[in-house]
MIMILUM-171228 format. One record per residue (C-alpha): chain; x, y, z. Coordinates in nm, 4 decimals. Layout:
BEGIN
kette,x,y,z
A,X,Y,Z
...
# end
This chain:
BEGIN
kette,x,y,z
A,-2.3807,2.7364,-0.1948
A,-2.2110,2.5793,0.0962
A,-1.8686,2.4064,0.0495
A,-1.8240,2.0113,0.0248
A,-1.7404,1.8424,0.3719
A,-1.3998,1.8349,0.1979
A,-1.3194,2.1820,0.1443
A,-1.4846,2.2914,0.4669
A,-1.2712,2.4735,0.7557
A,-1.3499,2.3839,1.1359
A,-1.2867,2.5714,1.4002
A,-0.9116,2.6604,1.5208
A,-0.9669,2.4166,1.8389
A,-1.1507,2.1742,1.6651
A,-0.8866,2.1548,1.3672
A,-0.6169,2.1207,1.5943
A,-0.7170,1.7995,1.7760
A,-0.9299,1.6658,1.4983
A,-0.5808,1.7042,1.3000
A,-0.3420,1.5618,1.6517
A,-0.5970,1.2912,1.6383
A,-0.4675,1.1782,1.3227
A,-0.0790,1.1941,1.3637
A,-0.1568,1.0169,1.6777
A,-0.3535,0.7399,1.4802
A,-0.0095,0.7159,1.1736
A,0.3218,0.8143,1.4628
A,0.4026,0.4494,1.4895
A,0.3794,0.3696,1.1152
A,0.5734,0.6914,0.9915
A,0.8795,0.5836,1.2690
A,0.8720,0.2097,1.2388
A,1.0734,0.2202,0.9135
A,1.2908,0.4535,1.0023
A,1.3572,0.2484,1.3323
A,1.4246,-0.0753,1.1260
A,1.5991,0.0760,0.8641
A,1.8339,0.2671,1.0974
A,1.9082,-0.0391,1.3342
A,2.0116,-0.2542,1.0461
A,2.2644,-0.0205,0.9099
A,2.3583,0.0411,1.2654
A,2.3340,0.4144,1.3502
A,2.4160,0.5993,1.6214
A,2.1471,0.6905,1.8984
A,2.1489,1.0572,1.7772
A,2.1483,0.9804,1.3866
A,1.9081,0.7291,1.4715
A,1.6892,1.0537,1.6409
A,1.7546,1.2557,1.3583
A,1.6347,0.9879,1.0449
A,1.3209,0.9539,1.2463
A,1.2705,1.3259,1.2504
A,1.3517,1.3726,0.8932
A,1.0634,1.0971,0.7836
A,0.8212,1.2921,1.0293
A,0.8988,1.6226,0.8326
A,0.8946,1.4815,0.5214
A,0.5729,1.3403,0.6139
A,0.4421,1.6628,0.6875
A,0.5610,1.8090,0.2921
A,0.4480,1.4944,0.1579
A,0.0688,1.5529,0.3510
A,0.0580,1.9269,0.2498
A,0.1058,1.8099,-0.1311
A,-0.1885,1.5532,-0.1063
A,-0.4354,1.8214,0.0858
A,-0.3639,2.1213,-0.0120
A,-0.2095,2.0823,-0.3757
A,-0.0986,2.2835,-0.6332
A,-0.1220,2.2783,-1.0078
A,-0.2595,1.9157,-1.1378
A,-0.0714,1.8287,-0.7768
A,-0.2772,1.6488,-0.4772
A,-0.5667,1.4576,-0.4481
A,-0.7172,1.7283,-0.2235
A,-0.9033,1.4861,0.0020
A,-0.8211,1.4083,0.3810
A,-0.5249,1.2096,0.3231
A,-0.2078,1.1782,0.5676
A,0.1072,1.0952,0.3503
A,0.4199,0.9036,0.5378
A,0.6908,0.6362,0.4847
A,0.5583,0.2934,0.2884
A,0.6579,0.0115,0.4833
A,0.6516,-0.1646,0.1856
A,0.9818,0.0019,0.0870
A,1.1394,-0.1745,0.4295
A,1.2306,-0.5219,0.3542
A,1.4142,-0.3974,-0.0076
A,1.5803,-0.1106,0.1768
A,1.6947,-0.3736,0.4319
A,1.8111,-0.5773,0.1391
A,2.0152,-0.3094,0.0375
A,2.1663,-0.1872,0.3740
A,2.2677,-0.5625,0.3624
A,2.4195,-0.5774,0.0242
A,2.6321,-0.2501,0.0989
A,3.0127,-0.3310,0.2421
A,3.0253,0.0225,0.3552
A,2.7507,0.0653,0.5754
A,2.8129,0.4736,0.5415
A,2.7007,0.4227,0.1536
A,2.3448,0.2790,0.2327
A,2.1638,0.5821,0.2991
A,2.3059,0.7309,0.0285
A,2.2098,0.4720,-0.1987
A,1.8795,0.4623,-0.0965
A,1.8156,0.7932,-0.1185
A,1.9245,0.7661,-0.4770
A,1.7065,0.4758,-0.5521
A,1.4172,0.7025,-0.4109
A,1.4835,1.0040,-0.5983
A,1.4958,0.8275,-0.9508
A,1.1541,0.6050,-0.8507
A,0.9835,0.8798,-0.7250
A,1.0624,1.1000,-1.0699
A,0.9405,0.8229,-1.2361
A,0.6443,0.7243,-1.0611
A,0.5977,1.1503,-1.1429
A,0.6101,1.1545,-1.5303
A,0.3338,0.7829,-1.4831
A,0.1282,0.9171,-1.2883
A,-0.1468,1.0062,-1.5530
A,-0.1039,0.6797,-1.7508
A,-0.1505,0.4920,-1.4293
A,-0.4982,0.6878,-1.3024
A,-0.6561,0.5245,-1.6310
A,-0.6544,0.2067,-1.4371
A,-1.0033,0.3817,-1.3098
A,-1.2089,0.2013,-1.5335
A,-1.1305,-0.1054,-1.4133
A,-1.2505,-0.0450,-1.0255
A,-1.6175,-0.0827,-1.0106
A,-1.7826,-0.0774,-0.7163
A,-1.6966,-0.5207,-0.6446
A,-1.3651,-0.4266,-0.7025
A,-1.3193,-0.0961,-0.4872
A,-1.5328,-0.2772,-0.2126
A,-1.3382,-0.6102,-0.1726
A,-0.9688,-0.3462,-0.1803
A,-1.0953,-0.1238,0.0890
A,-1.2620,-0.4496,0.2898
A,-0.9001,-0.6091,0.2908
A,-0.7309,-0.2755,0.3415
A,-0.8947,-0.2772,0.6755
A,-0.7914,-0.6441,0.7495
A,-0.4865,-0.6031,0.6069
A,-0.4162,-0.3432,0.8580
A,-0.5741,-0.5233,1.2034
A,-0.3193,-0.7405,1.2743
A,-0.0693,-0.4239,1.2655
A,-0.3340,-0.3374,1.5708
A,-0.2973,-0.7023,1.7264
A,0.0950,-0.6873,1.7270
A,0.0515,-0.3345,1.9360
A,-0.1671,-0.4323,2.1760
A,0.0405,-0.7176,2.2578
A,0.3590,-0.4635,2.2904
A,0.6610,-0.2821,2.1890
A,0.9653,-0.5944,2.1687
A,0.7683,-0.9293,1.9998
A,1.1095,-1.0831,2.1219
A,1.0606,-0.9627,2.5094
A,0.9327,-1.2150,2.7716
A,0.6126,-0.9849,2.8538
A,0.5168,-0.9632,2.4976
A,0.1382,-1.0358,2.4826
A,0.1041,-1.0349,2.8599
A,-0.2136,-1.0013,3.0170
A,-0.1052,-0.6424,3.1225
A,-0.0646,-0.5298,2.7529
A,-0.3773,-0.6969,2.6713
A,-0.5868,-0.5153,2.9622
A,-0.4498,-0.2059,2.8662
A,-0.5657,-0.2155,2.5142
A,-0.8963,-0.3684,2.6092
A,-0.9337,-0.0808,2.8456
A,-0.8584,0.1637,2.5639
A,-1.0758,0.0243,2.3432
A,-1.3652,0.0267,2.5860
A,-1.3060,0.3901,2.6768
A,-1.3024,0.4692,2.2926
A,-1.6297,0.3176,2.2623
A,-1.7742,0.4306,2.5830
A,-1.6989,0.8199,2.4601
A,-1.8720,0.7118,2.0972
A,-2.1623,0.6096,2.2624
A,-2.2724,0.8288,2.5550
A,-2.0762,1.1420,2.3956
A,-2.1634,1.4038,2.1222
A,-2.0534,1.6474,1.8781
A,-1.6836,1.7375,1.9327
A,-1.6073,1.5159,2.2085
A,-1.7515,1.1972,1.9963
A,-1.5538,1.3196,1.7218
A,-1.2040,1.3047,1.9152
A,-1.3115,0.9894,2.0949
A,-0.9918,0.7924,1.9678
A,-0.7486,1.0929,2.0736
A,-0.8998,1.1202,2.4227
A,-0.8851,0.7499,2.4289
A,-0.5237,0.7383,2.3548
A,-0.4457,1.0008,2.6463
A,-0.6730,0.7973,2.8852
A,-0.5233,0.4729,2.7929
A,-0.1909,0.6613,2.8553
A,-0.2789,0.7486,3.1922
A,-0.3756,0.4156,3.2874
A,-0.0473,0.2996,3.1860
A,0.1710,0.4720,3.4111
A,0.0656,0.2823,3.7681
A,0.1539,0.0055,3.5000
A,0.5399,0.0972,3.4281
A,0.4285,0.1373,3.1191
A,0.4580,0.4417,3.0194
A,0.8454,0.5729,2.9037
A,0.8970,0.9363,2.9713
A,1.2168,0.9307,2.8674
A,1.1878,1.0191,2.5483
A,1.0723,1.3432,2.6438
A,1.3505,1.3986,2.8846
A,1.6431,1.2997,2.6121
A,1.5164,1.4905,2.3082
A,1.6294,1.8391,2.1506
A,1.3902,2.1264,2.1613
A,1.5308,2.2459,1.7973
A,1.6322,2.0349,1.5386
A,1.6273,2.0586,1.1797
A,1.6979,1.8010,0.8885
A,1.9914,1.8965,0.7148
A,1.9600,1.8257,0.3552
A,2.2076,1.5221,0.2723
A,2.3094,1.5274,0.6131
A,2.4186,1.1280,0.5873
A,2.5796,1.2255,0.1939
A,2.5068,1.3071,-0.1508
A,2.2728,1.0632,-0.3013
A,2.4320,0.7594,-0.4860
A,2.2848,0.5740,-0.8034
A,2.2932,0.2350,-0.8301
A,2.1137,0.0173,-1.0681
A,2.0291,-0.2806,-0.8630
A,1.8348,-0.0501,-0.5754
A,1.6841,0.1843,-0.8770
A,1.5174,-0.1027,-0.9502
A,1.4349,-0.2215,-0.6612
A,1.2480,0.0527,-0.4606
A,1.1005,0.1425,-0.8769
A,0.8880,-0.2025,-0.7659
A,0.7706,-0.0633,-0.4576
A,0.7160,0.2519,-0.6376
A,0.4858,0.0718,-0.8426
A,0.3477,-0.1627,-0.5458
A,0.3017,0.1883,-0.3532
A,0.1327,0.3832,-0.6355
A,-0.1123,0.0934,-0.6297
A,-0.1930,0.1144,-0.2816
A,-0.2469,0.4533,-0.3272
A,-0.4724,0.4227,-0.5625
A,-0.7283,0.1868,-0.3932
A,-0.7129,0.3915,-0.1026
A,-0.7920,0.6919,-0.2854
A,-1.1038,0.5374,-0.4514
A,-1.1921,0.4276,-0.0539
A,-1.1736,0.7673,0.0914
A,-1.3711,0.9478,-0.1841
A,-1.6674,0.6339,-0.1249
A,-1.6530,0.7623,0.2521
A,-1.6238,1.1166,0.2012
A,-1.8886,1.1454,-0.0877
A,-1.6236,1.2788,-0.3347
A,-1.5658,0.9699,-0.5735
A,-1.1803,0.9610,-0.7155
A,-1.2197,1.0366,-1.0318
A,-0.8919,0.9906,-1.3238
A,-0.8249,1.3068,-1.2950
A,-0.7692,1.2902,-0.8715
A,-0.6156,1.0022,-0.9077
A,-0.3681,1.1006,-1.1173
A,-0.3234,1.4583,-0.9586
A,-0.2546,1.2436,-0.6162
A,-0.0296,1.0101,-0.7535
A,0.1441,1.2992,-0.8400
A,0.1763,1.4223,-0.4956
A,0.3138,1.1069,-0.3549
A,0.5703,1.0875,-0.6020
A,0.6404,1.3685,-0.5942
A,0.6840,1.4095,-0.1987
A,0.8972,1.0876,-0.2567
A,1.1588,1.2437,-0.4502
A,1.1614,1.5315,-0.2922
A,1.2101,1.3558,0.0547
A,1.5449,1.2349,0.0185
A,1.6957,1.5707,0.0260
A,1.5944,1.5820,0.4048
A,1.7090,1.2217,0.3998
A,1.3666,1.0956,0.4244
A,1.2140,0.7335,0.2478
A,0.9622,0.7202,0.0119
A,0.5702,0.8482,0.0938
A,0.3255,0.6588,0.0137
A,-0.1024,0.7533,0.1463
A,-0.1827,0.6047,0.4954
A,-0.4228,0.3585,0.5478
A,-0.5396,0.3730,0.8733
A,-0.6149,0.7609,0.8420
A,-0.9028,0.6755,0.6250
A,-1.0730,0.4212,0.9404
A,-1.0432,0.7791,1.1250
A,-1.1991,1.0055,0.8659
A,-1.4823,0.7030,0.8300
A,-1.5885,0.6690,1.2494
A,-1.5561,1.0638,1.3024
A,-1.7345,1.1924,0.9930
A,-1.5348,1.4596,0.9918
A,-1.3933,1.4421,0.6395
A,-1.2476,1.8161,0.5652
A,-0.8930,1.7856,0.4452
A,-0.7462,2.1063,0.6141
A,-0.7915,1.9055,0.9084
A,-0.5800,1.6629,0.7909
A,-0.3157,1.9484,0.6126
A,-0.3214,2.0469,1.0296
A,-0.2237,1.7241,1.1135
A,0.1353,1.7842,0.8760
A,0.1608,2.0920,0.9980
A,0.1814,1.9109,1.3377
A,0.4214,1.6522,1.1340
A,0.6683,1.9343,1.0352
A,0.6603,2.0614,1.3673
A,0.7737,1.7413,1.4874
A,1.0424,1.6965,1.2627
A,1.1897,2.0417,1.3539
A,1.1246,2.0109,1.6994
A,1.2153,1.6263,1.8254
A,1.0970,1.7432,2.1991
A,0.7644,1.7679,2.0696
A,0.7797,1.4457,1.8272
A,0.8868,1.2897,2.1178
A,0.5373,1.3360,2.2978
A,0.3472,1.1272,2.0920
A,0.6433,0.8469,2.1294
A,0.5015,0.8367,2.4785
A,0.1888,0.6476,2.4274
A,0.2464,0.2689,2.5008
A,0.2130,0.0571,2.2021
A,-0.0835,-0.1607,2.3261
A,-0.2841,0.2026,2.3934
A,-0.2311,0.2350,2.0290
A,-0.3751,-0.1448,1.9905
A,-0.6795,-0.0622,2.1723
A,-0.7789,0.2449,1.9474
A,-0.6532,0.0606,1.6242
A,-0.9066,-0.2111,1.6423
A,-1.1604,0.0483,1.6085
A,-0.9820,0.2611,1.3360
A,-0.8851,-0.0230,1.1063
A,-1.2251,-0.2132,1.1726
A,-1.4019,0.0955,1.0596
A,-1.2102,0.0727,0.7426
A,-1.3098,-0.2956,0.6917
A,-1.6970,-0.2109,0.7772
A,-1.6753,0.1019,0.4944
A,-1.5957,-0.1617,0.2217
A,-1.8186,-0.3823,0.3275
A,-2.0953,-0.1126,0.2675
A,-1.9027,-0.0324,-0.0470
A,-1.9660,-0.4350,-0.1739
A,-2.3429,-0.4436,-0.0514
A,-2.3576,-0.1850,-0.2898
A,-2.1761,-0.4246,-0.5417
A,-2.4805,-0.6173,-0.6756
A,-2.3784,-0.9144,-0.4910
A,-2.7216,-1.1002,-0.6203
A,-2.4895,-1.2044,-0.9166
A,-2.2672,-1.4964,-0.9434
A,-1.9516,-1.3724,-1.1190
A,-1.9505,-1.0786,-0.8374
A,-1.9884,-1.3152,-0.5676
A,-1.6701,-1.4964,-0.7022
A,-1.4525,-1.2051,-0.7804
A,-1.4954,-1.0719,-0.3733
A,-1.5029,-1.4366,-0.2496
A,-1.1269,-1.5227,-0.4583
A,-0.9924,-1.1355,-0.4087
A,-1.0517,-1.1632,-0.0467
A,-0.8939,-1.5046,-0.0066
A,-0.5782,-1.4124,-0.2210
A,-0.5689,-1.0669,-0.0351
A,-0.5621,-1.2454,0.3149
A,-0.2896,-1.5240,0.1932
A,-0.0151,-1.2490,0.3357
A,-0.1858,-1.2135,0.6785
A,-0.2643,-1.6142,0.7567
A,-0.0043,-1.7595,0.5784
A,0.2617,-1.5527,0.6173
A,0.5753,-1.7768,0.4688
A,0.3325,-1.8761,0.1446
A,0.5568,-1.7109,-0.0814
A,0.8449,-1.7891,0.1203
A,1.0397,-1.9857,-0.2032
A,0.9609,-1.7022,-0.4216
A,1.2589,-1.3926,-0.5576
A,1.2760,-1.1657,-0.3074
A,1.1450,-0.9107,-0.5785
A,0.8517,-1.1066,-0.6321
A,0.7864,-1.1325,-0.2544
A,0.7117,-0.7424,-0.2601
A,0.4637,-0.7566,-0.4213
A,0.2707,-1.1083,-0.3547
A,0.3891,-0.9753,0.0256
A,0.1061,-0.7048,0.0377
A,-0.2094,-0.8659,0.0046
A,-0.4076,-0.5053,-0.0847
A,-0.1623,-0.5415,-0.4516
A,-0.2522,-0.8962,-0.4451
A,-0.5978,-0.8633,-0.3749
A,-0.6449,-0.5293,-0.6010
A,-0.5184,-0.7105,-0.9446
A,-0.7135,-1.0318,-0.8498
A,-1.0238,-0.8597,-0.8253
A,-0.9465,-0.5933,-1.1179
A,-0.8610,-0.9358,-1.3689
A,-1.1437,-1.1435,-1.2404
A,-1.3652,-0.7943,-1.3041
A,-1.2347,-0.7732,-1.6516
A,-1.2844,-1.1719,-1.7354
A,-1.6616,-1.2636,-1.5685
A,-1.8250,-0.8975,-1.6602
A,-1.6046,-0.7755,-1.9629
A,-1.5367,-1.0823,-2.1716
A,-1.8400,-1.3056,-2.3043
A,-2.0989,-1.0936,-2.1592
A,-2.3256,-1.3032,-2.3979
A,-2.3033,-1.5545,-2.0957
A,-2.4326,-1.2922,-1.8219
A,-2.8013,-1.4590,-1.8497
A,-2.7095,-1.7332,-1.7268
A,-2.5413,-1.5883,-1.3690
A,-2.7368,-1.7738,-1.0782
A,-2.7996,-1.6135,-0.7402
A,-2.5404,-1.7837,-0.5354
A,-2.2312,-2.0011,-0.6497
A,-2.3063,-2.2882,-0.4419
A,-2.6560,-2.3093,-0.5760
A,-2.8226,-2.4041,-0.8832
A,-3.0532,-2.1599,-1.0663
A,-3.3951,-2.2319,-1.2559
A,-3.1977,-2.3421,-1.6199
A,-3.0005,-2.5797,-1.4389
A,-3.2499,-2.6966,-1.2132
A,-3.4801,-2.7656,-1.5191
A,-3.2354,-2.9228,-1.7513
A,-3.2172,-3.1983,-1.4936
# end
């Protein structure tokens, strides 16, 4: 009997780029908080070098958990693990709220540790929330996971600094447009491997491009370490402090919920539906990565997002491909020459390849909703209110503004928002009453035969 997609092993050469491809498609996401973090509490160049390369390793761990697994450990499905950028803004809070900027990291490592063991011992009492994702609900979460995640693609191709003069100049633009094109170009007059590493031979094309440009920054390359290694505590022993226990214990939950919609959106596009029991062995796996990635002074790991818009345009859904790709993570983070490599590619190259990616993720849950039995009125309200609530965040970005800053986490990511509007509005149209269920129309907006006769 031959294996699932899943479980199947490529090639050497075809594992290795298929796996490149994806580190290339998460680099910016994994260092971005690190970046943030770092320049608020106002590190050194090197340190600065060094907390990057600790969240790349710990990346790597945190990926190996979710692929390869152990015990009731890992989803086992073609997941990349990496820093949450939800856990950015409170961490910021807290760098802020420290006198001693030397305690911060510390402190946040702390925070980690205890959310993470938490998030560990609920992990099986949270995958029960299973039953409450039908197909209109795990269809409208993985449709605004992907446009949750486009204007992430819009902000590259427009460049690295928002605050620079050139940001969003027509060279940025051009260079993502020509990435794009290339990436689509290859997908459409290309086949078998080559179509399949389309995005990563976009990326090095659109790199190319970019260096008549000025562009491209080689120095990088030319400034990093050929060895490095993350020191366990290297910034201090972890310190415990209420306030930030229970702050980064909201992302925790936030993250775990996340998680969990993009599990049950992977296992619709590889053919292996999440079932409680994967959901709660991958919980498992991120939380447990998380509290094991402060002791390489790492942040908390959370799934990636815009992994699963690869895995959906290449088809190529076995998840040693993507264990590869944290091999490659681990390599980076113990070898910050090498990390540095990918650093190279100009932010609006990544644009140009991340309009495909995360659009692919959008299209997948749109298949997921046609699925949905959209022919009935209460499931044509529960998308058409999940999907507006979900995209508050992205259009109207200071909504919340007048809200606690605790509450902003959450009502801040509109995949949360959107998940428990859709999972409530589930539970009240096709759980409660169902006595009323013969009288569901075709379409909202228009009257069916009952109504139409009554009059």
């Amino acid at each position: 009997m031959a294996a699932h997609p899943v479980d199947e092993k490529l090639p050497a050469l075809k594992m290795a780029t298929s796996g490149l491809q994806h580190v290339a498609a998460m680099y910016a996401g994994v260092v971005a908080p690190p970046l943030i973090v770092g320049a608020a509490i106002g590190l050194s160049a090197a340190d600065l070098t060094f907390l990057t390369g600790a969240c790349l390793f710990t990346a790597g761990l945190a990926t190996f958990l979710q692929t390869l697994g152990f015990w009731k450990i890992g989803a086992r499905l073609p997941f990349v693990n990496g820093v949450t950028f939800a856990g950015v803004a409170p961490m910021t809070a807290i760098v802020v709220a420290t006198e001693d900027k030397s305690d911060a990291l510390p402190i946040i490592f702390g925070a980690v540790i205890v959310a993470g063991l938490l998030g560990f011992l609920a992990a099986p009492f949270f995958s029960k929330a299973i039953r409450f994702f039908p197909p209109v609900v795990t269809g409208s979460v993985i449709t605004l996971i992907g446009v949750s995640l486009l204007p992430v693609a819009f902000g590259w191709a427009q460049g690295p600094d928002p605050r620079a003069d050139d940001y969003g100049s027509t060279t940025y633009l051009t260079l993502a447009g020509t990435t794009l094109l290339i990436v689509l170009l290859l997908r459409r007059f290309t086949r078998g491997f080559v179509k399949q590493i389309a995005v990563l031979l976009g990326l090095i094309a659109g790199t190319l491009v970019a260096i008549p440009f000025g562009v491209t920054d080689f120095g990088p390359v030319a400034d990093a370490d050929v060895v490095g290694f993350p020191t366990p505590f290297h910034f201090g022993a972890p310190q415990f402090q209420l306030a930030a226990i229970l702050s980064l214990c909201v992302v925790m939950v936030v993250s775990m919920t996340e998680s969990t919609a993009d599990m049950l959106a992977l296992g619709e596009i590889v053919e292996r539906p999440a079932d409680e029991r994967t959901i709660a062995a991958g919980l498992r796996a991120d939380t447990l990565g998380s509290a094991i990635s402060p002791l390489f002074n790492g942040f908390m790991c959370s799934a990636f997002a815009q992994n699963i818009g690869l895995v959906a345009m290449t088809r190529i859904r076995s998840r040693y491909v993507v264990a590869t790709g944290g091999g490659f993570l681990v390599l980076m983070g113990l070898c910050p020459m090498a990390a540095s490599l990918i650093a190279v590619v100009p932010r609006p190259v990544l644009g140009g390849a991340g309009v495909v990616l995360f659009g692919s993720v959008a299209a997948s849950g749109i298949q997921t909703l046609v699925r949905a039995g959209l022919d009935k009125d209460n499931n044509v309200l529960i998308v058409a209110v999940s999907l507006a609530v979900g995209i508050v965040p992205i259009t109207a970005p200071e909504f919340y503004h007048a809200f606690p800053e605790t509450a902003k986490i959450v009502l801040d990511s509109g995949i949360s928002t959107g998940c428990v509007t859709a999972v409530v509005l589930n539970l009240l149209f096709n759980h409660l009453g169902r006595g009323r269920e013969a009288q569901d129309v075709t379409h909202p907006m228009e009257a069916g035969e009952e109504i139409a006769a009554a009059h």
